[in-house]
N, C-alpha and C positions, 0 to 999 in steps of 0.2 A: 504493500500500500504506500502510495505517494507520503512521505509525514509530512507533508505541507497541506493537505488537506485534513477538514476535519472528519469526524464522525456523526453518523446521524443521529440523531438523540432525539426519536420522532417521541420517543414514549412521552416528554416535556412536554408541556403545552406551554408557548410560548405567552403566555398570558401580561407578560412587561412588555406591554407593546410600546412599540416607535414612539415616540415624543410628538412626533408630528403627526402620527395619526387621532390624536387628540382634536384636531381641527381648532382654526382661529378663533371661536365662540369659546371653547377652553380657554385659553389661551389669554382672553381678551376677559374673561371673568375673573382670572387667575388674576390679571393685574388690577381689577377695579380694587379686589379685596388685599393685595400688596399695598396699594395709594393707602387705604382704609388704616391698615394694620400699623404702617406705620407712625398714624399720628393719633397710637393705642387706644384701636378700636378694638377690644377684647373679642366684639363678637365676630368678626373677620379673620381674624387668625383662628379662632374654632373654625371656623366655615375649612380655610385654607386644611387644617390639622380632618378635619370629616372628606377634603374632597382629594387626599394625596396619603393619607396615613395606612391604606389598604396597599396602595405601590410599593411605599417606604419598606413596609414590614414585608413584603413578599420581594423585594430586594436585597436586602440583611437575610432571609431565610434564605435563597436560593445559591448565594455566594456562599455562604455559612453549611447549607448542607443539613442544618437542624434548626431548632424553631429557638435553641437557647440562647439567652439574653439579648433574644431578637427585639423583645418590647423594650428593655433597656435603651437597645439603640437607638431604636425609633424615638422614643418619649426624651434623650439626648438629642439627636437632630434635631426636633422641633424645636427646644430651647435653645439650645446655638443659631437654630434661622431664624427664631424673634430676635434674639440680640445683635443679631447681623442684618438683620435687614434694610437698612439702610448702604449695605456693600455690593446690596442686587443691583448691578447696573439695568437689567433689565426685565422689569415686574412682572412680562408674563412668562417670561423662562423658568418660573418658580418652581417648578417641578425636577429637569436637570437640576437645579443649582442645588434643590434639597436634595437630591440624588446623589450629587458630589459626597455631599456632609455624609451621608451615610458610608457609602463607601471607604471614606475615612474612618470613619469609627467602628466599621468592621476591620481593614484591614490594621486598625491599630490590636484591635483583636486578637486576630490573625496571629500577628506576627510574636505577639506576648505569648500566646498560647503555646505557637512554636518551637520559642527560645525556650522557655520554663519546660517544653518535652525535649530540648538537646540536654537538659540537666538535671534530667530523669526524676522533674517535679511535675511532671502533665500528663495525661496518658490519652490519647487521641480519641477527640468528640466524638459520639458516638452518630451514625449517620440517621436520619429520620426523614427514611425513603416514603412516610407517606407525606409529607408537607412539600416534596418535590418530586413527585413522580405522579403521572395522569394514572386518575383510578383506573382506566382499562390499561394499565401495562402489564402486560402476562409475565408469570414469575420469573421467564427467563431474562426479560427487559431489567427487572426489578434488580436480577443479578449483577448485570452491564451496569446499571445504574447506581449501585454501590461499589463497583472495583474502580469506574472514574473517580466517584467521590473521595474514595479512599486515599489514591493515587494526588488527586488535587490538594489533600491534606499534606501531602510531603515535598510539595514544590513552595518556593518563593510565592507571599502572598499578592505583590503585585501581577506576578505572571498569570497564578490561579484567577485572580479578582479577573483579569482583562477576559481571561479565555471563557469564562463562567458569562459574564456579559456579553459576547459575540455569542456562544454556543449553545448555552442553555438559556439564556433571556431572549436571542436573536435579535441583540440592537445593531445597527449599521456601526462602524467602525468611527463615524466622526463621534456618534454618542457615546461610544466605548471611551475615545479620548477626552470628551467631556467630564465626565461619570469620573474616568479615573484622574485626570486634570494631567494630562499628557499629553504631548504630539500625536499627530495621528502615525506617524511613523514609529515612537515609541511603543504605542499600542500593538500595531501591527507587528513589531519582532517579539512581544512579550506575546501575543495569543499563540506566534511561531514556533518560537520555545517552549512554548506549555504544551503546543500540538506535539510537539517532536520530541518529548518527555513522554507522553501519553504515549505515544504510537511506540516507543523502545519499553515499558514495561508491562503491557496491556494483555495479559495471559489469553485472549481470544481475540478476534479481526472483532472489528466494528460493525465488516458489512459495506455493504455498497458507499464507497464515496462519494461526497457532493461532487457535483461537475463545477 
């Protein structure tokens, strides 16, 4: 198999859809209640927190691999993007930009959980294949779908975070550079590298590659 291609990971339902499939009415709502929030209107930052806090959490879960101290994150992000909002250059982007924040504070995660298991103080998340995996995936799917997870646990968090969001979220790569706050050339050698790690320890073929 090519390692520059990915795997199909049809079992995922791609449910973090594109950003832009949101449409301008999003978009354009998203910023009246930004104008709003910022000059502390309580009930506009709820609004914001009810109409993005369902992404948030199913972002931290699918990078993460488990649902733990997914709400953490979340309930973090939100308060870091009231205190920051005034750094949003552009009010209806509010969805990436809290996107970012998250990603952050997973892969701050990430990488602690990591270090603390090179010092035989952590012992690896356990995977919770039903919060990421489509209820019709047949138990062989399920099987595939925990040897990735696994395997993503033992790479560099930036590499996992990028590939996890190209492959399992299926965002376009300029969102992947967003989300991660990287070049898009950045992005694109780190999903590379994570493909090409995957593909060298991956006990079965994936299956038919993408063209």
């Amino acid at each position: 198999m090519n390692p520059e291609r990915a795997p199909r990971l049809r079992l995922i339902p791609g449910r973090a859809a594109s950003f832009d499939a949101r449409g301008p009415e999003a978009a354009a709502e998203d910023e009246k209640l930004v104008a709003r929030a910022r000059h502390s209107d309580l009930s506009a930052f709820e609004a914001l927190y009810r109409r993005h806090a369902p992404f948030a959490m199913n972002l931290a879960v699918r990078i993460q691999g488990s649902a733990n101290d997914a709400e953490d994150i979340v309930h973090d992000a939100f308060l870091r993007a009231n205190e920051r909002l005034a750094e949003l250059r552009d009010a209806s982007a509010f969805r990436p930009w809290l996107g970012s924040i998250v990603v952050r504070l997973v892969r701050t995660r990430l990488r602690r959980r990591r270090f603390l298991g090179t010092l035989g103080l952590s012992s690896p998340e356990p995977i919770e294949l039903d919060a990421i995996a489509s209820p019709n995936a047949d138990p062989e799917s399920r099987v595939l779908l925990a040897q990735v997870y696994s395997l993503l646990q033992t790479m560099p968090a930036d590499d996992r975070i990028a590939w996890t969001l190209r492959h399992v979220d299926h965002h376009r790569l300029e969102v992947v550079a967003t989300l991660t706050d990287c070049s898009l050339a950045t992005a694109k050698r780190r999903i590379l590298r994570a493909q090409r790690y995957l593909n060298e320890r991956f006990v079965a073929p994936f299956g038919e590659a993408e063209s």
